[in-house]
PDB file with one MODEL, atoms N, CA, C and O in Angstrom:
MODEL        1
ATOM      1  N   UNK A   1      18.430  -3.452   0.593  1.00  0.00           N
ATOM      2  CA  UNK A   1      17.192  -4.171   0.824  1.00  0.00           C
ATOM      3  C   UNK A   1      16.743  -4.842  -0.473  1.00  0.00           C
ATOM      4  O   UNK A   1      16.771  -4.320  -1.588  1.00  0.00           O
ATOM      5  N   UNK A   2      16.313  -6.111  -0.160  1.00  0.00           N
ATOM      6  CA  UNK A   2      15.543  -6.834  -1.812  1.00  0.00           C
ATOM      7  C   UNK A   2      14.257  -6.250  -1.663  1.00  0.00           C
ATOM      8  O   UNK A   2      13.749  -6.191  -2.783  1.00  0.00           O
ATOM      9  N   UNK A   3      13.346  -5.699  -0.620  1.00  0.00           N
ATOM     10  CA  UNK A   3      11.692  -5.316  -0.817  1.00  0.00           C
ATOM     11  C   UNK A   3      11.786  -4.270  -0.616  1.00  0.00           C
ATOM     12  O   UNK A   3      12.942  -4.044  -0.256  1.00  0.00           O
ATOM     13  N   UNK A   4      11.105  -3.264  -0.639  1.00  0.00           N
ATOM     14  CA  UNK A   4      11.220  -2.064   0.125  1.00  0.00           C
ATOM     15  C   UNK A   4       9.198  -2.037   0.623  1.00  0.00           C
ATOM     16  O   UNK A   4       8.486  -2.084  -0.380  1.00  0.00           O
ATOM     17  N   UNK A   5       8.701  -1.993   1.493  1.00  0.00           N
ATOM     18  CA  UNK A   5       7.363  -1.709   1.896  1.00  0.00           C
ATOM     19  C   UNK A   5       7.139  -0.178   1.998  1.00  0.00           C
ATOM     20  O   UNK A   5       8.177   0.448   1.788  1.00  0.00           O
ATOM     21  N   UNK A   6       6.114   0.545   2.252  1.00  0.00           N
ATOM     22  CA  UNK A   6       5.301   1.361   2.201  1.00  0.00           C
ATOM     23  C   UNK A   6       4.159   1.575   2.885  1.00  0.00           C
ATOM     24  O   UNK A   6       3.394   0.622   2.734  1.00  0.00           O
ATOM     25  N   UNK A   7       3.634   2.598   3.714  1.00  0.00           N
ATOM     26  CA  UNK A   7       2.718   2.178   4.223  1.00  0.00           C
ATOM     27  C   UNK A   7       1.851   3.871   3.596  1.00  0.00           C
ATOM     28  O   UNK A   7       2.326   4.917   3.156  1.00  0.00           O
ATOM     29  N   UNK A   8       0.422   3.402   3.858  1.00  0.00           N
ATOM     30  CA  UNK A   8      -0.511   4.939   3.468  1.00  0.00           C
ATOM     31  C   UNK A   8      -1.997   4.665   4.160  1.00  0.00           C
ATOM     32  O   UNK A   8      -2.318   3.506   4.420  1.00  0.00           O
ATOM     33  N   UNK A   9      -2.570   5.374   4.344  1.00  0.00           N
ATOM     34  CA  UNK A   9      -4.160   5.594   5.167  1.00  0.00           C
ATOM     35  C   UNK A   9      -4.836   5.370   4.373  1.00  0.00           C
ATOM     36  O   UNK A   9      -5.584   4.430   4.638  1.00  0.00           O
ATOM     37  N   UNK A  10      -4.981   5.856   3.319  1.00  0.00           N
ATOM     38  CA  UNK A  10      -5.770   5.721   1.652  1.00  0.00           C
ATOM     39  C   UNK A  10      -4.845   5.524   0.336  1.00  0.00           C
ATOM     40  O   UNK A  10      -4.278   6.564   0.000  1.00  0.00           O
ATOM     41  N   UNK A  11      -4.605   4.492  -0.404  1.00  0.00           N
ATOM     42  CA  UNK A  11      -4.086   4.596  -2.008  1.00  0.00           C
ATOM     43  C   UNK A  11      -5.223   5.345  -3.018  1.00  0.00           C
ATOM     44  O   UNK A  11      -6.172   4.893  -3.658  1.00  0.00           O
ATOM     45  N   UNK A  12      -4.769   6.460  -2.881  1.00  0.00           N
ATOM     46  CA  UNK A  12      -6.237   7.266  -4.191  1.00  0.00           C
ATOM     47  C   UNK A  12      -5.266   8.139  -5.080  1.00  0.00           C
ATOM     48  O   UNK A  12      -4.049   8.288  -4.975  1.00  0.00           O
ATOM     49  N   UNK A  13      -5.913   8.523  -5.734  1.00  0.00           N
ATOM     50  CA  UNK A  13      -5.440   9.899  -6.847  1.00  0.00           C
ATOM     51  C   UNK A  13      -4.595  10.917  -6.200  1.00  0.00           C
ATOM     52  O   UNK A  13      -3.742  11.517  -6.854  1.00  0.00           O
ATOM     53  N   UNK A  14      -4.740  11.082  -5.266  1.00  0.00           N
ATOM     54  CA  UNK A  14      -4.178  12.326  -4.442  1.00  0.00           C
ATOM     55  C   UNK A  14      -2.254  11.281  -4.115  1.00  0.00           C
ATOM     56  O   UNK A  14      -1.159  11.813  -4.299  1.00  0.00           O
ATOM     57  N   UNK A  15      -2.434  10.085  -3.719  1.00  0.00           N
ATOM     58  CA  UNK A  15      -1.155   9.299  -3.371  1.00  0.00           C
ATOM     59  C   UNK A  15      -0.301   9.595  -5.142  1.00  0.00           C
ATOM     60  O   UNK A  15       0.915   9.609  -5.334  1.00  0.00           O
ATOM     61  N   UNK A  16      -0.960   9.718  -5.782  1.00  0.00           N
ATOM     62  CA  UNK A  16       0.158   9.994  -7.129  1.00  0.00           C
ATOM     63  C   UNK A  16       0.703  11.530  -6.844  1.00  0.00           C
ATOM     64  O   UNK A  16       1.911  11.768  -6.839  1.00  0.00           O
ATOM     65  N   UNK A  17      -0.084  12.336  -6.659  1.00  0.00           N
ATOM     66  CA  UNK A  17       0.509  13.991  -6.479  1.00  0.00           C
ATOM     67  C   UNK A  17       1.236  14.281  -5.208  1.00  0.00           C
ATOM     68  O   UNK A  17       1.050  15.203  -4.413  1.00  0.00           O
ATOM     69  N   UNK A  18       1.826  13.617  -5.188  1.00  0.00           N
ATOM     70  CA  UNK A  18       2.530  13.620  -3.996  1.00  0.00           C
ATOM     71  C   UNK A  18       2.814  12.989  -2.880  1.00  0.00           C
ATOM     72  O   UNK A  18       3.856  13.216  -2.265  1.00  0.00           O
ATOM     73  N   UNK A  19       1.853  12.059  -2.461  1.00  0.00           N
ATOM     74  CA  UNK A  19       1.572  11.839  -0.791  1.00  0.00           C
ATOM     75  C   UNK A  19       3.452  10.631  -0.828  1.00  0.00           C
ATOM     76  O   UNK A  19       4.037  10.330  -1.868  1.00  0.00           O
ATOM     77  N   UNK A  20       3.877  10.262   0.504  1.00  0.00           N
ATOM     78  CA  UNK A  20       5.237   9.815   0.232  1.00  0.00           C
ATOM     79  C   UNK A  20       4.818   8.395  -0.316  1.00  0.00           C
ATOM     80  O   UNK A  20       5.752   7.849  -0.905  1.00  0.00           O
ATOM     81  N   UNK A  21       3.536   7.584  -0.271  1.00  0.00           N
ATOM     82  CA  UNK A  21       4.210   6.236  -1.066  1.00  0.00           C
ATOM     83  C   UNK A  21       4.281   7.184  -2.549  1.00  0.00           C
ATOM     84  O   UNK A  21       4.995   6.357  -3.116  1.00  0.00           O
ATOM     85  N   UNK A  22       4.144   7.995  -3.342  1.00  0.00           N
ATOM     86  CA  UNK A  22       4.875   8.524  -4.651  1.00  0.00           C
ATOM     87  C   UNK A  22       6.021   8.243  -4.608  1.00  0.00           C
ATOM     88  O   UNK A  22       6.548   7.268  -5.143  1.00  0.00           O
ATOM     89  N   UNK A  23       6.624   9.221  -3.848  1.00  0.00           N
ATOM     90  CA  UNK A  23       8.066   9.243  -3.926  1.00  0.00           C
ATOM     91  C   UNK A  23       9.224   8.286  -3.506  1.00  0.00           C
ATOM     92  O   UNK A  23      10.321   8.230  -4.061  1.00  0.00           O
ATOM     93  N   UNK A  24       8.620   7.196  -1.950  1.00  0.00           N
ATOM     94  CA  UNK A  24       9.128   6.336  -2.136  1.00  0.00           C
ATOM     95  C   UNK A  24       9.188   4.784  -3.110  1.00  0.00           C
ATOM     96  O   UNK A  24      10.138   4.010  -2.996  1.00  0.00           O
ATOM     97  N   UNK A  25       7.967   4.512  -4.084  1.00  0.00           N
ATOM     98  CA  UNK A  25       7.980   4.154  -5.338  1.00  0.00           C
ATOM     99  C   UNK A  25       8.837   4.600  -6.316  1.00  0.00           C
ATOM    100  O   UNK A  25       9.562   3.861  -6.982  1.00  0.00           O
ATOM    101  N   UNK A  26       8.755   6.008  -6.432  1.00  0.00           N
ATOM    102  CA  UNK A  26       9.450   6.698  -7.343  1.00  0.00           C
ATOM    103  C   UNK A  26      11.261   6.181  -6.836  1.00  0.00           C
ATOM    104  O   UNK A  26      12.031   5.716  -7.677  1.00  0.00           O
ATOM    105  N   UNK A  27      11.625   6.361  -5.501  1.00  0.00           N
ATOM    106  CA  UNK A  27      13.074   6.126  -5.693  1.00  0.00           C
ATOM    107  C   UNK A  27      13.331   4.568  -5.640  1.00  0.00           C
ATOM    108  O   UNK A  27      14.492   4.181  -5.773  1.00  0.00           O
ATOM    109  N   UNK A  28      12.139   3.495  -5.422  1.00  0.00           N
ATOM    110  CA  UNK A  28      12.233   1.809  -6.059  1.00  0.00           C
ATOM    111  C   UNK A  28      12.431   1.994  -7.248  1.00  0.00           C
ATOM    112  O   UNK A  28      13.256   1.145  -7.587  1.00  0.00           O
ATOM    113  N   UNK A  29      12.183   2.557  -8.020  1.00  0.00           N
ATOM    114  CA  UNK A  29      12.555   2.066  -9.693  1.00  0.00           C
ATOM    115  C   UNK A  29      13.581   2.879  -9.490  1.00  0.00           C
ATOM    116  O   UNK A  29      14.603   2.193  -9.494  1.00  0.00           O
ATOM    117  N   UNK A  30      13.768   3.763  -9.352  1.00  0.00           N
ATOM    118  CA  UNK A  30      15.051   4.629  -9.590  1.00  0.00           C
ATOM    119  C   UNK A  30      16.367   3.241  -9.370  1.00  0.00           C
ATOM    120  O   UNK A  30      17.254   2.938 -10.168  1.00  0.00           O
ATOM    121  N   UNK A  31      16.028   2.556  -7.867  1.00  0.00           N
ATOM    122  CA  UNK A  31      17.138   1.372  -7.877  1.00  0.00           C
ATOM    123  C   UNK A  31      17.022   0.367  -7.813  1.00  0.00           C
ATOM    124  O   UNK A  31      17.649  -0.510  -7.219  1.00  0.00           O
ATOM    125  N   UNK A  32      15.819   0.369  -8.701  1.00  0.00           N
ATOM    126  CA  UNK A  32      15.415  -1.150  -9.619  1.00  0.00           C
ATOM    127  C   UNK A  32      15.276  -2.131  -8.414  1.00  0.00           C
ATOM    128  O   UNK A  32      15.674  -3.291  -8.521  1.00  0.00           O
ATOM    129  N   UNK A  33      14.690  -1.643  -7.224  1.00  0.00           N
ATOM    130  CA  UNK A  33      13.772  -2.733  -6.050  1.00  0.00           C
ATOM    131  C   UNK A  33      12.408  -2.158  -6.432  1.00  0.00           C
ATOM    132  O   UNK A  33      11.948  -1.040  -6.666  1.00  0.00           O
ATOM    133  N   UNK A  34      11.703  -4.170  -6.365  1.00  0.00           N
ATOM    134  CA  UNK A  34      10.789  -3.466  -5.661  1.00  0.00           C
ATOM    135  C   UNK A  34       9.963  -2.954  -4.455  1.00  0.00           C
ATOM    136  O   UNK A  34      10.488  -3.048  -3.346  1.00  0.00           O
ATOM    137  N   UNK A  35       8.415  -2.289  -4.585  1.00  0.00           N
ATOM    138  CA  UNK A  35       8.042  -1.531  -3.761  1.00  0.00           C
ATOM    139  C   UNK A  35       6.455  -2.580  -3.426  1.00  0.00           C
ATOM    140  O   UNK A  35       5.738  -3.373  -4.036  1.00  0.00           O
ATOM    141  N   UNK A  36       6.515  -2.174  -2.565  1.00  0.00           N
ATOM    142  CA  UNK A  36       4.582  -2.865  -2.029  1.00  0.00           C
ATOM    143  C   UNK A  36       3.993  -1.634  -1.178  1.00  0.00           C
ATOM    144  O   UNK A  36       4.680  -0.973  -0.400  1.00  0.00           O
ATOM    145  N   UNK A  37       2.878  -1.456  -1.384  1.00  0.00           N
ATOM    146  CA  UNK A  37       2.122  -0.276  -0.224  1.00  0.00           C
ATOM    147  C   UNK A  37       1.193  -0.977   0.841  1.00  0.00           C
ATOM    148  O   UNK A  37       0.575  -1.983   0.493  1.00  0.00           O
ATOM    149  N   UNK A  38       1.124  -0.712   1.538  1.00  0.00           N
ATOM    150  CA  UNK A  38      -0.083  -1.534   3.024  1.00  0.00           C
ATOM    151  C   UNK A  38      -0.249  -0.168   3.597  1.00  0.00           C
ATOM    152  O   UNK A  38       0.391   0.659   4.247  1.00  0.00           O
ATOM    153  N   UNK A  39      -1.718  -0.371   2.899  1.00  0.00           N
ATOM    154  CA  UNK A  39      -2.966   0.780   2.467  1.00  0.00           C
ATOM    155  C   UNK A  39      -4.075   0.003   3.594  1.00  0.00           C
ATOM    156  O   UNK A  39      -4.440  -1.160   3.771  1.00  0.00           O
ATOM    157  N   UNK A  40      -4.386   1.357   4.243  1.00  0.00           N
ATOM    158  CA  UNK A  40      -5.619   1.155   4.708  1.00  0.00           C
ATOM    159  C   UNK A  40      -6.805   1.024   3.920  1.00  0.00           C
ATOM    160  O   UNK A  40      -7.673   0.454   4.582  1.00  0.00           O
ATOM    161  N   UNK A  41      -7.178   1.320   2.791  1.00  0.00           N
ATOM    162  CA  UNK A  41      -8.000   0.999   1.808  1.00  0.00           C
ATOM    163  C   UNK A  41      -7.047   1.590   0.646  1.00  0.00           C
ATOM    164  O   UNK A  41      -6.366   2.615   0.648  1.00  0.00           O
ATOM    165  N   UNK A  42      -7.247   0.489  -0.465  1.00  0.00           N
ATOM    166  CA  UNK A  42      -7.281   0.571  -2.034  1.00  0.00           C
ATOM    167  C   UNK A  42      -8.242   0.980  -2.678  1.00  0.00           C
ATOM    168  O   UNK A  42      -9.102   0.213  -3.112  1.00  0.00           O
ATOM    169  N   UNK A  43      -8.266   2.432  -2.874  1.00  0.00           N
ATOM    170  CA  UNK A  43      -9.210   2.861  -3.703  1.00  0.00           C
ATOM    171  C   UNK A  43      -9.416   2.377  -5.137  1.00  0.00           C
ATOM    172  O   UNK A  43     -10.483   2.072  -5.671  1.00  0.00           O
ATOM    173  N   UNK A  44      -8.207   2.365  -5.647  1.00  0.00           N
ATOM    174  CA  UNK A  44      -8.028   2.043  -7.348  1.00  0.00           C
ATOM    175  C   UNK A  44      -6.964   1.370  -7.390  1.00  0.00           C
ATOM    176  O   UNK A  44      -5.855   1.876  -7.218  1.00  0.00           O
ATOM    177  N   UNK A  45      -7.192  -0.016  -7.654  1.00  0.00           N
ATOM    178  CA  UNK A  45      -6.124  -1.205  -8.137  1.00  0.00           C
ATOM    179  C   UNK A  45      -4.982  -0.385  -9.393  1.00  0.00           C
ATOM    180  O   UNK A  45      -3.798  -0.708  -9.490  1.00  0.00           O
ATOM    181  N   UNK A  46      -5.524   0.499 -10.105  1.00  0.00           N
ATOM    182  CA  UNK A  46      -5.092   1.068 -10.971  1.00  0.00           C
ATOM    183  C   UNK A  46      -4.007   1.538 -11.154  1.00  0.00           C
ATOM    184  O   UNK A  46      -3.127   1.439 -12.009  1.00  0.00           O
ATOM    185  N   UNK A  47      -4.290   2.493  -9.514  1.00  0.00           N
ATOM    186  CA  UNK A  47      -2.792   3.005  -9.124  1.00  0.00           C
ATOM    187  C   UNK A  47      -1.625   2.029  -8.720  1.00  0.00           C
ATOM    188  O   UNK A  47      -0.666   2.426  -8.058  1.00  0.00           O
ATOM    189  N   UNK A  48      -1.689   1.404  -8.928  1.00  0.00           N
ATOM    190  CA  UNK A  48      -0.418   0.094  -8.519  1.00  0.00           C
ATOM    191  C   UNK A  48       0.537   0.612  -9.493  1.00  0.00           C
ATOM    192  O   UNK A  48       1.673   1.069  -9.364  1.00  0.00           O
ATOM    193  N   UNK A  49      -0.177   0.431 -10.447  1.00  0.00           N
ATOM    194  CA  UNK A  49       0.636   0.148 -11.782  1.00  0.00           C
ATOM    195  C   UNK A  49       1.167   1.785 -12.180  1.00  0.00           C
ATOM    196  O   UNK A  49       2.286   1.926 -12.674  1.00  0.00           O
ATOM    197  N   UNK A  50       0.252   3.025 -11.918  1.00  0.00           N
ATOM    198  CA  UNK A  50       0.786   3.945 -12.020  1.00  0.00           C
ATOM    199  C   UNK A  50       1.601   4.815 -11.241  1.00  0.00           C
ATOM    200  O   UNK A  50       2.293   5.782 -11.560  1.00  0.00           O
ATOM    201  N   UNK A  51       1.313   4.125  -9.880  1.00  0.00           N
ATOM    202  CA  UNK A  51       3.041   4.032  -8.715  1.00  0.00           C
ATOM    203  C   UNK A  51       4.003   3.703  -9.070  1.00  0.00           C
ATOM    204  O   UNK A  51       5.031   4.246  -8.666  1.00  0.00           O
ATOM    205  N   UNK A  52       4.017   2.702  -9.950  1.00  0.00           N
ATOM    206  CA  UNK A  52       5.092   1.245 -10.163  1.00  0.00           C
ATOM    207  C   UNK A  52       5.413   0.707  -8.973  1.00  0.00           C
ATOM    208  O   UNK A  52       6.544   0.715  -8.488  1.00  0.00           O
ATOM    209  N   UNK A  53       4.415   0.225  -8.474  1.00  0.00           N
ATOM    210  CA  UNK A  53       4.473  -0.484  -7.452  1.00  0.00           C
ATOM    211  C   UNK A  53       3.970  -2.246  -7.785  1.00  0.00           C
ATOM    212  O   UNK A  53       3.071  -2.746  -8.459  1.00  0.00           O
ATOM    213  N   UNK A  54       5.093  -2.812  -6.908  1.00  0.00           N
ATOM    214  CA  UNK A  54       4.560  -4.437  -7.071  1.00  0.00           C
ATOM    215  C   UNK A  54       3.568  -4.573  -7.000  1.00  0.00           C
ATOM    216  O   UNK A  54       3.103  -5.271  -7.901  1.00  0.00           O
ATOM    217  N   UNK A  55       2.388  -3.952  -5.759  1.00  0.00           N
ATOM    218  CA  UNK A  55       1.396  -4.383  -4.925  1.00  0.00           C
ATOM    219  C   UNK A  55       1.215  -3.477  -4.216  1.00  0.00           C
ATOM    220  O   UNK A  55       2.091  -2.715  -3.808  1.00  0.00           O
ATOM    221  N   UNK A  56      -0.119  -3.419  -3.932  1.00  0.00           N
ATOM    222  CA  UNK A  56      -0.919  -2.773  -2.820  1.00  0.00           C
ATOM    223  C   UNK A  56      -1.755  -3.730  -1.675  1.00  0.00           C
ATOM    224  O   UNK A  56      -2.693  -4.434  -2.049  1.00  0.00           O
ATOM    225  N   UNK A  57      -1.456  -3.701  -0.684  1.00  0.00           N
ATOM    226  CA  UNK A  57      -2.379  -5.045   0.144  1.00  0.00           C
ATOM    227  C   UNK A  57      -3.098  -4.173   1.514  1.00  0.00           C
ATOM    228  O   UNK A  57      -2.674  -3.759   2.592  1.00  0.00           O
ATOM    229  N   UNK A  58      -4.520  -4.161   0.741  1.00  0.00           N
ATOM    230  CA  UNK A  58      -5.496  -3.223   1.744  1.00  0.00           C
ATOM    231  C   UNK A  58      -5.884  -4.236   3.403  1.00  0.00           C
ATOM    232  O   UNK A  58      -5.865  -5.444   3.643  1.00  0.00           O
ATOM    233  N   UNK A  59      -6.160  -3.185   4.131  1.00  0.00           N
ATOM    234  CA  UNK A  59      -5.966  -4.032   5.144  1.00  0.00           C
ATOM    235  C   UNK A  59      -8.082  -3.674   5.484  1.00  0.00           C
ATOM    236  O   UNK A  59      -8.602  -4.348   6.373  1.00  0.00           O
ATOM    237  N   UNK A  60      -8.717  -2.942   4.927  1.00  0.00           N
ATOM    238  CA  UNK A  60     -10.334  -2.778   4.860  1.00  0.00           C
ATOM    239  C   UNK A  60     -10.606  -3.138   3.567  1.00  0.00           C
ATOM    240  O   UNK A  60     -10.277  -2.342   2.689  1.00  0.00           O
ATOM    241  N   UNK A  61     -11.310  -4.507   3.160  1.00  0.00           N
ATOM    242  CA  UNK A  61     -11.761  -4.656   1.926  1.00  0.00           C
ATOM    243  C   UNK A  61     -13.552  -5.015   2.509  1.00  0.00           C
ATOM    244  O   UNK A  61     -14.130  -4.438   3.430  1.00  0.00           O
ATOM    245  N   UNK A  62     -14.069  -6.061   1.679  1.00  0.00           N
ATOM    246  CA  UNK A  62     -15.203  -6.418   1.828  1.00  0.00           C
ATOM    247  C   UNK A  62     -15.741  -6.898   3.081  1.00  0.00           C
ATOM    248  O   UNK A  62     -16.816  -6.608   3.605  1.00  0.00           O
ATOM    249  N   UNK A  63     -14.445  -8.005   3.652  1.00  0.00           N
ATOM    250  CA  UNK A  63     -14.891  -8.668   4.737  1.00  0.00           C
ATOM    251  C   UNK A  63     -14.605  -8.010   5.869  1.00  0.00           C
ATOM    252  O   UNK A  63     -14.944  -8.535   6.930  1.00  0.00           O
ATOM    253  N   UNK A  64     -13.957  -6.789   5.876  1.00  0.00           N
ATOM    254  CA  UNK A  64     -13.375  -6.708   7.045  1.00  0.00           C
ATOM    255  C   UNK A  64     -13.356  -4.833   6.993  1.00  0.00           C
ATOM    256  O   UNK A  64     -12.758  -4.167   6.149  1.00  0.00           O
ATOM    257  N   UNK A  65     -14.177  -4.301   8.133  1.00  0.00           N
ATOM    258  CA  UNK A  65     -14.882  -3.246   8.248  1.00  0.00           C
ATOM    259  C   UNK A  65     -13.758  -2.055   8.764  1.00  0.00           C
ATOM    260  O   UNK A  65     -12.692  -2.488   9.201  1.00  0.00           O
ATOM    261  N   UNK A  66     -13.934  -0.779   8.732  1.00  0.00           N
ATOM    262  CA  UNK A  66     -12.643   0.260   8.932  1.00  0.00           C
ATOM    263  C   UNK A  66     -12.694  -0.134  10.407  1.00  0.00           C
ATOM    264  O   UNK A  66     -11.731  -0.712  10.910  1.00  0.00           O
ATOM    265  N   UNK A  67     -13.758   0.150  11.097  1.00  0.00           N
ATOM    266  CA  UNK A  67     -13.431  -0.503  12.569  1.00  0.00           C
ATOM    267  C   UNK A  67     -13.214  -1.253  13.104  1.00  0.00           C
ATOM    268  O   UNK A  67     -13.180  -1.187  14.332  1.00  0.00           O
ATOM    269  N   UNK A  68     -12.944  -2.414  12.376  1.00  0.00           N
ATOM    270  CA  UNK A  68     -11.829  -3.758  13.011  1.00  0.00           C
ATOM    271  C   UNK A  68     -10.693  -3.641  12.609  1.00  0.00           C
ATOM    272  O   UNK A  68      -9.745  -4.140  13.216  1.00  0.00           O
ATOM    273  N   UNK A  69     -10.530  -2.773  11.205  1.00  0.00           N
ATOM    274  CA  UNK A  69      -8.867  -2.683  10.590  1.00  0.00           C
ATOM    275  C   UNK A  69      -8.392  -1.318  11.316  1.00  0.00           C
ATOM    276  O   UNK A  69      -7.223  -1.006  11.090  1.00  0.00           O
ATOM    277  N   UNK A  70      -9.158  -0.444  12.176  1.00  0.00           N
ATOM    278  CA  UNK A  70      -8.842   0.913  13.099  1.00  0.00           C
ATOM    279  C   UNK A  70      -8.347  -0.159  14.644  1.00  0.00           C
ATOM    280  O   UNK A  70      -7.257   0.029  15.184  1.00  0.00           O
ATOM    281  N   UNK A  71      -9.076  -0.944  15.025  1.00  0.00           N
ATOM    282  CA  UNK A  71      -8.862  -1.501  16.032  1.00  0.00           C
ATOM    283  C   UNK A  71      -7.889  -2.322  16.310  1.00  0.00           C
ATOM    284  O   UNK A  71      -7.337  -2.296  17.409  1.00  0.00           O
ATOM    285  N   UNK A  72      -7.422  -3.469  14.998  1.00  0.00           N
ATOM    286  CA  UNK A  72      -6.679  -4.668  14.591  1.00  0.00           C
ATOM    287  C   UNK A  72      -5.566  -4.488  13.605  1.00  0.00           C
ATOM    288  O   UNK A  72      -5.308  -5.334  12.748  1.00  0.00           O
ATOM    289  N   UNK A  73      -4.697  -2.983  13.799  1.00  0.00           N
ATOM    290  CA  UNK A  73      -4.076  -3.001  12.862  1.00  0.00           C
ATOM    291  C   UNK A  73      -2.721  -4.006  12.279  1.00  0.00           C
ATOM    292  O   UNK A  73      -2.499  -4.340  11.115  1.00  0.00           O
ATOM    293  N   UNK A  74      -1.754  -4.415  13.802  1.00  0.00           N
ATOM    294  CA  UNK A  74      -0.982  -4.531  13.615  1.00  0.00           C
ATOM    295  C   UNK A  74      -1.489  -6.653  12.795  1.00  0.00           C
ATOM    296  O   UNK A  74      -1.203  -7.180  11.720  1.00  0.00           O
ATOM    297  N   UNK A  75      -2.191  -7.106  13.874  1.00  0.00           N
ATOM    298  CA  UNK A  75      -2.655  -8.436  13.197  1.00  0.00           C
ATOM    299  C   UNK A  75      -3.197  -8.076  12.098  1.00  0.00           C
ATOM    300  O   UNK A  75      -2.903  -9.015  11.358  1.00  0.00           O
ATOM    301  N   UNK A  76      -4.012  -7.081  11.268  1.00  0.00           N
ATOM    302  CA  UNK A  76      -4.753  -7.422  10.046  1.00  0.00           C
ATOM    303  C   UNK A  76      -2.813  -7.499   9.016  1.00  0.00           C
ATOM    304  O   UNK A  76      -2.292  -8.409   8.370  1.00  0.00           O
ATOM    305  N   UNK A  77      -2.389  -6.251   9.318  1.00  0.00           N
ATOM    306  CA  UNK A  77      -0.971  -6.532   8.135  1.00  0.00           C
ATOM    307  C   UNK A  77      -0.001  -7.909   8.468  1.00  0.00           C
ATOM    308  O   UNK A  77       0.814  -8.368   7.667  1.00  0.00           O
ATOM    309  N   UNK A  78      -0.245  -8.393   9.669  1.00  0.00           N
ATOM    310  CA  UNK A  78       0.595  -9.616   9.704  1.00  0.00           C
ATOM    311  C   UNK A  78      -0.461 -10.881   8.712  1.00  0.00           C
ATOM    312  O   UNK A  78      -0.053 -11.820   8.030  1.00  0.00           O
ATOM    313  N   UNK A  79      -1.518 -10.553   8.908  1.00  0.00           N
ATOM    314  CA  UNK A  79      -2.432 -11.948   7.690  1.00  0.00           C
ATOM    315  C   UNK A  79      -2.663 -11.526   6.487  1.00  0.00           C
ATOM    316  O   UNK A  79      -3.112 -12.380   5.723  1.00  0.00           O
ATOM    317  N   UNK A  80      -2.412  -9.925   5.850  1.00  0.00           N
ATOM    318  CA  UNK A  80      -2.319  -9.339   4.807  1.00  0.00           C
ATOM    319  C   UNK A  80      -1.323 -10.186   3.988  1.00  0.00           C
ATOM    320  O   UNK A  80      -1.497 -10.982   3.065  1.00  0.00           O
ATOM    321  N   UNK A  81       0.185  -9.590   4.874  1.00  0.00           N
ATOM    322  CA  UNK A  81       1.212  -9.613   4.097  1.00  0.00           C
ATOM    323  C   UNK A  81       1.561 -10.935   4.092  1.00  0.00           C
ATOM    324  O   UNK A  81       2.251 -11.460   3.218  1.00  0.00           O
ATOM    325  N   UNK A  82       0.823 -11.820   5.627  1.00  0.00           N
ATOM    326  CA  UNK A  82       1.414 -13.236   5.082  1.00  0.00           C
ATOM    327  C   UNK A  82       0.806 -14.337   4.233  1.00  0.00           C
ATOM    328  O   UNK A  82       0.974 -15.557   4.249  1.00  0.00           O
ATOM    329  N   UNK A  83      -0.089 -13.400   3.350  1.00  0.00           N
ATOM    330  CA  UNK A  83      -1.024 -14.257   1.854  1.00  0.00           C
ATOM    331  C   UNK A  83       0.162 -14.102   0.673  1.00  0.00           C
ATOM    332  O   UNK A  83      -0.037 -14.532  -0.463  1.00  0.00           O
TER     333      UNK A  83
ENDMDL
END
């Protein structure tokens, strides 16, 4: 694969100690692809970088409320991922 995706409910502090986007990040660098997560919310932009992850692309930010991204999942990641 040239991308490898990821998916998680929350990107927070707890996704570094373990949760699987860790580990599947962890085995993207291992073979030098990269990784993207499609996070129901991005807690901390921060953690991108301490995943080693390309990207995180939240599918609940400002405009768009947990109960339209609970309701609209599969369309919110098709206009996510196709920015």
């Amino acid at each position: 694969a040239d991308l490898i995706l990821t998916g998680e409910g929350r990107l927070d502090r707890q996704s570094v100690e373990g949760k699987t986007v860790s580990g599947v990040a962890r085995l993207c660098r291992e073979l030098g692809k990269p990784c993207i997560a499609i996070a129901g919310v991005v807690e901390d932009r921060d953690l991108i970088a301490v995943l080693g992850l390309r990207d995180a692309i939240p599918l609940v930010d400002e405009k768009t409320p947990v109960e339209h991204a609970l309701a609209n999942p599969s369309k919110l990641i098709e206009v996510r991922v196709a920015r």
